[in-house]
C-alpha positions as CSV (number, residue, x, y, z in Angstrom):
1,X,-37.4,-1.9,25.6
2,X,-40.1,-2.4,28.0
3,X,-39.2,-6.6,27.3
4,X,-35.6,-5.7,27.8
5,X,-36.1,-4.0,31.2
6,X,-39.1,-6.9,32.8
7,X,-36.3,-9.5,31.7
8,X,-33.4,-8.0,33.9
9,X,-35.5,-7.6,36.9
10,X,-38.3,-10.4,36.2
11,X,-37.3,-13.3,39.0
12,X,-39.4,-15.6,40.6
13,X,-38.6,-19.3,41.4
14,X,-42.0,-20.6,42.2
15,X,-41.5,-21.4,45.2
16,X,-41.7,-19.9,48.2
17,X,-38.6,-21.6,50.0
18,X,-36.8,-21.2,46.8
19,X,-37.5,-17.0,46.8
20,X,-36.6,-16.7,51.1
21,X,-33.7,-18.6,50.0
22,X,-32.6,-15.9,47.8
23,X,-33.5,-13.2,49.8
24,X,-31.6,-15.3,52.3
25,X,-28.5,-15.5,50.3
26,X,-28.4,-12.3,48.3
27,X,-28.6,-10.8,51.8
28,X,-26.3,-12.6,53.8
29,X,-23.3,-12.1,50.3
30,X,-24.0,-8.3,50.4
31,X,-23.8,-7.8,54.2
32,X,-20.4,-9.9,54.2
33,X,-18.8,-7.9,51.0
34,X,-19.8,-4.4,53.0
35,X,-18.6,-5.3,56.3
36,X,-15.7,-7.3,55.6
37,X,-14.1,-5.8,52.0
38,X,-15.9,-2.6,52.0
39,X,-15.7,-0.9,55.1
40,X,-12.0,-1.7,55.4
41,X,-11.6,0.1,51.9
42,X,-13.3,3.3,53.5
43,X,-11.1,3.1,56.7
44,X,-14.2,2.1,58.9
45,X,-13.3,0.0,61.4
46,X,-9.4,0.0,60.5
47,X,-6.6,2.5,61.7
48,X,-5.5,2.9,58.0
49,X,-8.0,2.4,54.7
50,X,-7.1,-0.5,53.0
51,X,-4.8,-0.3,49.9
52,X,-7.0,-1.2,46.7
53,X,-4.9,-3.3,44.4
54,X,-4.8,-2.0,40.6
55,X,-4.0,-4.9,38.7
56,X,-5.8,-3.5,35.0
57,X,-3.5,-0.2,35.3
58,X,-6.9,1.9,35.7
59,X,-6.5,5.7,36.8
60,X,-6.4,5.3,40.5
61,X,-9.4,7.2,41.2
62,X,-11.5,4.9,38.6
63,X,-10.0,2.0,40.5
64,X,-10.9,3.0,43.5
65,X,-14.7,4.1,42.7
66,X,-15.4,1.0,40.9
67,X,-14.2,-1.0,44.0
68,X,-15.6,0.9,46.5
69,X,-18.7,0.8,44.8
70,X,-19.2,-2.6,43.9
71,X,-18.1,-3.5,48.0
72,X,-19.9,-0.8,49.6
73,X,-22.9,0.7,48.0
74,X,-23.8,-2.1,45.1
75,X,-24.7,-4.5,48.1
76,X,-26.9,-2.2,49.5
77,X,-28.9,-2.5,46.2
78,X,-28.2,-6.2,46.3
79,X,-30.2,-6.2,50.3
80,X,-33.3,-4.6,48.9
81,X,-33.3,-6.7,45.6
82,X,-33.2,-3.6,43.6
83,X,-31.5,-3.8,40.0
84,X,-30.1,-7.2,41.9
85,X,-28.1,-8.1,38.2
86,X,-27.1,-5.2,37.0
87,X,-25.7,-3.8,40.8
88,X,-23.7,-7.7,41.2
89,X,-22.3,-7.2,38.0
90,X,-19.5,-5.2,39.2
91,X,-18.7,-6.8,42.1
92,X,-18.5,-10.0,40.3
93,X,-15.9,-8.2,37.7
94,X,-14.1,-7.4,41.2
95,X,-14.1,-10.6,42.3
96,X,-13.0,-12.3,38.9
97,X,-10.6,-10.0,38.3
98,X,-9.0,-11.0,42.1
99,X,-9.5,-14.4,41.6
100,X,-7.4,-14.9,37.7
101,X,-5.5,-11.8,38.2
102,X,-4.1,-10.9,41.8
103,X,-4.3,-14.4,43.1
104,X,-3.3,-16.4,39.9
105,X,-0.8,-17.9,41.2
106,X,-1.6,-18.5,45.1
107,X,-2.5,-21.9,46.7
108,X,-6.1,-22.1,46.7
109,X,-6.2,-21.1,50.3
110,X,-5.3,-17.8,49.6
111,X,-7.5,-17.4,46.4
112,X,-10.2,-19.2,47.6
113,X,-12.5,-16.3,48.8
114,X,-12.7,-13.8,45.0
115,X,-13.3,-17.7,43.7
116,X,-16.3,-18.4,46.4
117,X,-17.9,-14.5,46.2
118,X,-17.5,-15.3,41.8
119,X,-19.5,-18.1,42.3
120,X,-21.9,-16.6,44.8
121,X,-22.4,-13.5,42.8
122,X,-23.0,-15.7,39.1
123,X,-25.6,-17.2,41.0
124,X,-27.3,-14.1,41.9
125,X,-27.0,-12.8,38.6
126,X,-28.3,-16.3,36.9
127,X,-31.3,-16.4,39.2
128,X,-31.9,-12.6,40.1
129,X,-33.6,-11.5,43.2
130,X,-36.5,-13.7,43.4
131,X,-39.8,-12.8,44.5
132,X,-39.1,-10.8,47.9
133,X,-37.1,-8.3,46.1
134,X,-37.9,-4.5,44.7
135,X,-37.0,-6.3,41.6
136,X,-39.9,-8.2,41.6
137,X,-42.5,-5.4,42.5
138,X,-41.1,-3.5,39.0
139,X,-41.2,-7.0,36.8
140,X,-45.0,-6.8,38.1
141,X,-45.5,-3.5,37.2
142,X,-43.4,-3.9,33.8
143,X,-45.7,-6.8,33.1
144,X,-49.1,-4.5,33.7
145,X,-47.9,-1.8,31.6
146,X,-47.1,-4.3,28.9
């Protein structure tokens, strides 16, 4: 278990450009999805809330927590580098789900933002935090408990 848990948070890319690049990026993807997908979701910032598409057929209000969560309060997680691949999981399976669902079959113009935050959020997930993250003060302490 212990192994389990040190390898979900463990991240560091053994460089020091290579980790403020992540914090960099990680950063800079969860500050865009909360202020431009998720505050509009919550009404912040718009006169109306934005409509949340539902193209699985969930019940509306599991629709609407998973979205709202993996736009608004995920990030936040993703920001402090806390959980980083478990908390972009969902937002990815957001972002997928836009990309081959509700823009199947618009230009790539249209679909190419859910494409471009898939790709940004596999990348976050495949290299984790990095080393200036909460995740990698836990790996370290995972590791000494070990």
């Amino acid at each position: 278990m212990k192994k389990a848990a040190y390898h979900i948070v463990a991240s560091d890319l053994k460089n020091p450009f290579y980790n403020l690049a992540m914090l960099f990026f990680r950063t800079a993807v969860a500050v865009q999805l909360i202020a431009v997908h998720g505050l509009k979701k919550l009404g912040i910032g718009v006169e109306n809330a934005e409509a949340i598409p539902n193209p699985l057929g969930f019940p509306s209000a599991l629709n609407d927590g998973i979205a709202i969560a993996a736009n608004v309060y995920l990030p936040v997680l993703l920001i402090f580098g806390f959980l980083t691949r478990l908390a972009a999981l969902p937002a990815l399976a957001v972002t997928l789900t836009g990309y081959f669902i509700v823009h199947a079959h618009d230009p790539l113009s249209v679909s190419d933002i859910p494409y471009m935050y898939s790709i940004s959020l596999l990348l976050i997930v495949f290299l984790g935090s990095g080393r200036y993250s909460a995740d990698y003060l836990l790996s370290q302490k995972i590791k000494r408990l070990a």
